[in-house]
PALUMSE-124140 format. One record per residue (C-alpha): x, y negated, z negated. Coordinates in steps of 0.02 Angstrom, whole numbers, padded with zeros to 5 digits, always signed. Each point is the difference from the previous one (the first is absolute). Example, Ala and Ser with C-alpha at 12.3 -4.5 7.8 and 13.67 -1.06 7.14 Angstrom:
+00615+00225-00390+00069-00172+00033
! end
This chain:
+00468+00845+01476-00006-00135-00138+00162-00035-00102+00025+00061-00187-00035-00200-00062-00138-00007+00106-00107+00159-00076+00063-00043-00170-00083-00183+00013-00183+00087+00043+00018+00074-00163-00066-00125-00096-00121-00058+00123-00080+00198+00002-00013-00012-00191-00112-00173+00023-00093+00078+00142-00058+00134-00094-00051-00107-00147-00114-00114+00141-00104+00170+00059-00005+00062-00185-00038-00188-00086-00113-00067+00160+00074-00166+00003+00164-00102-00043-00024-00063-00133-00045+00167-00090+00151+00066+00096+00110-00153-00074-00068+00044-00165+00065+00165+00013+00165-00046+00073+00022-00151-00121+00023-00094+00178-00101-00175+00050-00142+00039+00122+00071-00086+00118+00173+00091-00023-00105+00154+00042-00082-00077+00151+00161-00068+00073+00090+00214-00015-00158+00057+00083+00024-00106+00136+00190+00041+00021-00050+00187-00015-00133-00026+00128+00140-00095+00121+00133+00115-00021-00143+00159+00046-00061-00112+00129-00189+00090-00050-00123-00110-00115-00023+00098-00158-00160-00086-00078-00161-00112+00043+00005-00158-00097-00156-00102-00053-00024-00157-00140-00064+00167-00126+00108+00155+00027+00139+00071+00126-00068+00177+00093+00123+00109+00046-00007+00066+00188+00010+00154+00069+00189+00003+00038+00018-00101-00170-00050+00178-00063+00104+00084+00074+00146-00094-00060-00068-00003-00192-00006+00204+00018+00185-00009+00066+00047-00132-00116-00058+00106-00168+00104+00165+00074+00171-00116+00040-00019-00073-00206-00043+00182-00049+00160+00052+00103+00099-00136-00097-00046+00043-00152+00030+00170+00016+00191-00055+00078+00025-00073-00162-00071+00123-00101+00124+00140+00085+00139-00108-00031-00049-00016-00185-00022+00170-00042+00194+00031+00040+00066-00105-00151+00051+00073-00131-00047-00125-00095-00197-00078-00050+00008-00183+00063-00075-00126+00132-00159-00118-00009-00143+00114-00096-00178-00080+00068-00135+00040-00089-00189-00011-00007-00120+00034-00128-00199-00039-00080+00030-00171-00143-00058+00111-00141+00119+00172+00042+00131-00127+00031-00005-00069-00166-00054+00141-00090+00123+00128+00073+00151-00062+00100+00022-00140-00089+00051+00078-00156+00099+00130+00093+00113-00095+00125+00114-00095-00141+00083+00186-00041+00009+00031+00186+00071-00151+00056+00134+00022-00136+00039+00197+00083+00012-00057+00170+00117-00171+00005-00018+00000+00172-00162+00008+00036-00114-00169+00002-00189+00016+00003-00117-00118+00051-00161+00053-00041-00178-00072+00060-00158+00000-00124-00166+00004+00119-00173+00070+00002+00027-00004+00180+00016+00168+00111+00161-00027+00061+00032+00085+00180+00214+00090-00007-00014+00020+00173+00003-00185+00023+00058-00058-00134+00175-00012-00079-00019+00092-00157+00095+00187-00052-00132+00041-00087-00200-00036-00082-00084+00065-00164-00172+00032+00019-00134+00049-00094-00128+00108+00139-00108+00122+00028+00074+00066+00160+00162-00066+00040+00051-00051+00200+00012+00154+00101+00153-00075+00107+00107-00030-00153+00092+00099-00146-00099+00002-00154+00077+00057-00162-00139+00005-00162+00064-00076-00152-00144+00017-00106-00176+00013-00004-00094-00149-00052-00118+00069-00159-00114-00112-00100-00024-00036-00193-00097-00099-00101+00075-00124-00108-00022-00172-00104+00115-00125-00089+00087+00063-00167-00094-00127-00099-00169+00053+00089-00113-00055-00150-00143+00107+00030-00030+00182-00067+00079+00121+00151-00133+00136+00074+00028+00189-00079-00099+00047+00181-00035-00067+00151-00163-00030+00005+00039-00126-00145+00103-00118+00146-00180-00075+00040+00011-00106-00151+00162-00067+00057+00039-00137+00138+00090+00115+00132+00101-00060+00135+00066+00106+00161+00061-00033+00175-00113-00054+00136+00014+00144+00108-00158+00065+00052+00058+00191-00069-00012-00072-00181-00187-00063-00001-00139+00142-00065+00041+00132-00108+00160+00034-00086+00032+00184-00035+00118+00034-00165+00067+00184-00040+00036+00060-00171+00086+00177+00019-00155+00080+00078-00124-00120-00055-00045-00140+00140-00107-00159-00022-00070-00119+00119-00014-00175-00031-00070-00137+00090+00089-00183-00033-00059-00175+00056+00162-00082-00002+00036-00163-00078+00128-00050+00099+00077+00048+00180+00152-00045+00065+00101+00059+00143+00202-00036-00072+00063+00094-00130+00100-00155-00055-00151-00089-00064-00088+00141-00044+00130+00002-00138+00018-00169-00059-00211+00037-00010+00028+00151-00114+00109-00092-00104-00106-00108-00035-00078+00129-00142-00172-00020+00070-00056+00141+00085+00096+00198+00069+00048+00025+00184+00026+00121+00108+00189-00008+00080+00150+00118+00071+00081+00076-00152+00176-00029+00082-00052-00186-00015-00097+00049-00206+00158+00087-00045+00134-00144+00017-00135-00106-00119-00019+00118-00109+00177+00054-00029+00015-00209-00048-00140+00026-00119-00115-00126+00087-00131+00151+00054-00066+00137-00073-00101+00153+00059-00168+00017-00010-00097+00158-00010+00188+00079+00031-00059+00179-00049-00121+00005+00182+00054-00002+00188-00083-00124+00119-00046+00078+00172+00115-00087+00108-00133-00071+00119+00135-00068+00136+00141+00131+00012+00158-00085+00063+00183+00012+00006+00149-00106-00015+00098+00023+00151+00178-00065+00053-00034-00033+00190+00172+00015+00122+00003-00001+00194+00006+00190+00089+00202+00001+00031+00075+00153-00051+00152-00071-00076-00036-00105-00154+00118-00158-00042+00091+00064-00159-00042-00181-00072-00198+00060+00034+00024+00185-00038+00077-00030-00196-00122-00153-00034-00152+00126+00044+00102+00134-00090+00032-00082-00169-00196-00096+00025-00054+00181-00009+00101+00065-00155-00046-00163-00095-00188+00011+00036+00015+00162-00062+00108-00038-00169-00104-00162-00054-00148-00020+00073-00070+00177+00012+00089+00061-00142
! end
């Protein structure tokens, strides 16, 4: 039976060993861990002594896990899932919001959407700090040390909670000082340099409804790009009209930087997808988790939907 001090000290060295299998080498591990590669290298090799088993197969390009270094990543991700959901319990008895808030989310729904919204919440909840990551990265809970991920999906992880936000719609739109003549119908938009994202769903034929009337038109774009971010500072530009989320058109266009274009006919949503706030499957909540998703929810709802 190991002591208390002993099975708290393999904590850490669980967390890296997970981040090895995942990452495929120490240095993408380190990366992860914001810990030298040789740091890692050095807590593999205690884990290793202290299990008296060797966990991976090292070579000059990439460390292989082995068989019973598989065994221990499988019971390595339930003991962090069982820590996490120790802390969660605990949580959820205050009374009061507070504790370390992680939290992951896409650059562009970062920017567009919490950052406006976490000044007000910060102010209602004193004792609750956030520290919030912006990636384009898929982050993995289960492994990682964060309460919570916004994504924007299709089809959300089976094996976690998934609460939709909002869906992600599309509108067209230009800069407010757009100096050409704006199309009455679509068709018109082939005269105009159009730029949309480079997903695959958006290439051929656009289909745009007018109550029951429908037309089909096929763009060549101008421009393709795959981040929202630039896809902006493009638009603004006042050189051509994109395609983009209208959670991400409506902030500009409250500012009076974008305007609408053809605003009286629907796009066909060619890539249906939801905003979703992501948590881990424990059935208690941390309060500090359950009223940031809460009041997310009833802003969304009050300024971005409308």
């Amino acid at each position: 039976m190991k002591s208390t001090n002993e099975l708290a000290e393999l904590l850490p060295s669980l967390s890296v060993l997970i981040q090895v299998v995942e990452k495929g080498s120490f240095s993408s591990a380190g990366r992860e861990t914001s810990l030298a590669p040789s740091s890692v290298s050095r807590m593999i090799d205690r884990l290793e002594k202290r299990l008296n088993v060797v966990l991976f197969t090292r070579s000059t390009r990439s460390v292989t896990p082995t068989e019973v270094g598989l065994e221990i990543y499988q019971q390595a991700l339930t003991v962090l899932s069982a820590t996490q959901t120790l802390f969660s319990r605990a949580e959820s008895f205050s009374d009061t919001p507070q504790g370390i808030l992680r939290i992951t989310a896409p650059n562009t729904l970062g920017k567009i959407l919490l950052t406006p919204f976490l000044p007000a919440f910060l102010r209602r909840y004193p004792e609750i700090n956030v520290e919030l990551s912006l990636t384009d990265q898929v982050t993995n809970l289960t492994q990682d040390v964060y309460d919570l991920a916004l994504r924007v999906t299709e089809s959300p992880p089976e094996s976690m909670v998934a609460r939709a936000l909002m869906p992600v719609d599309y509108v067209l739109v230009c800069a407010a000082d757009y100096d050409q003549v704006l199309p009455d119908f679509p068709a018109a938009l082939i005269k105009h340099n159009i730029f949309f994202p480079d997903e695959r769903q958006f290439r051929g034929a656009w289909r745009f409804w007018h109550n029951e009337i429908m037309e089909t038109v096929t763009l060549v774009p101008r421009l393709m790009i795959n981040n929202s971010d630039a896809m902006i500072d493009a638009i603004l530009q006042g050189v051509g009209i994109a395609l983009i989320p209208t959670f991400i058109a409506n902030r500009y266009i409250a500012k009076g930087k974008l305007q609408r274009v053809l605003p009286e006919w629907q796009v066909e949503n060619p890539l249906p997808r939801n905003i979703y706030a992501i948590t881990l499957p424990n059935k208690l909540l941390p309060l500090k988790t359950r009223v940031f998703i809460d009041d997310f929810m009833q802003w969304i709802k009050e300024e971005v939907k409308g």
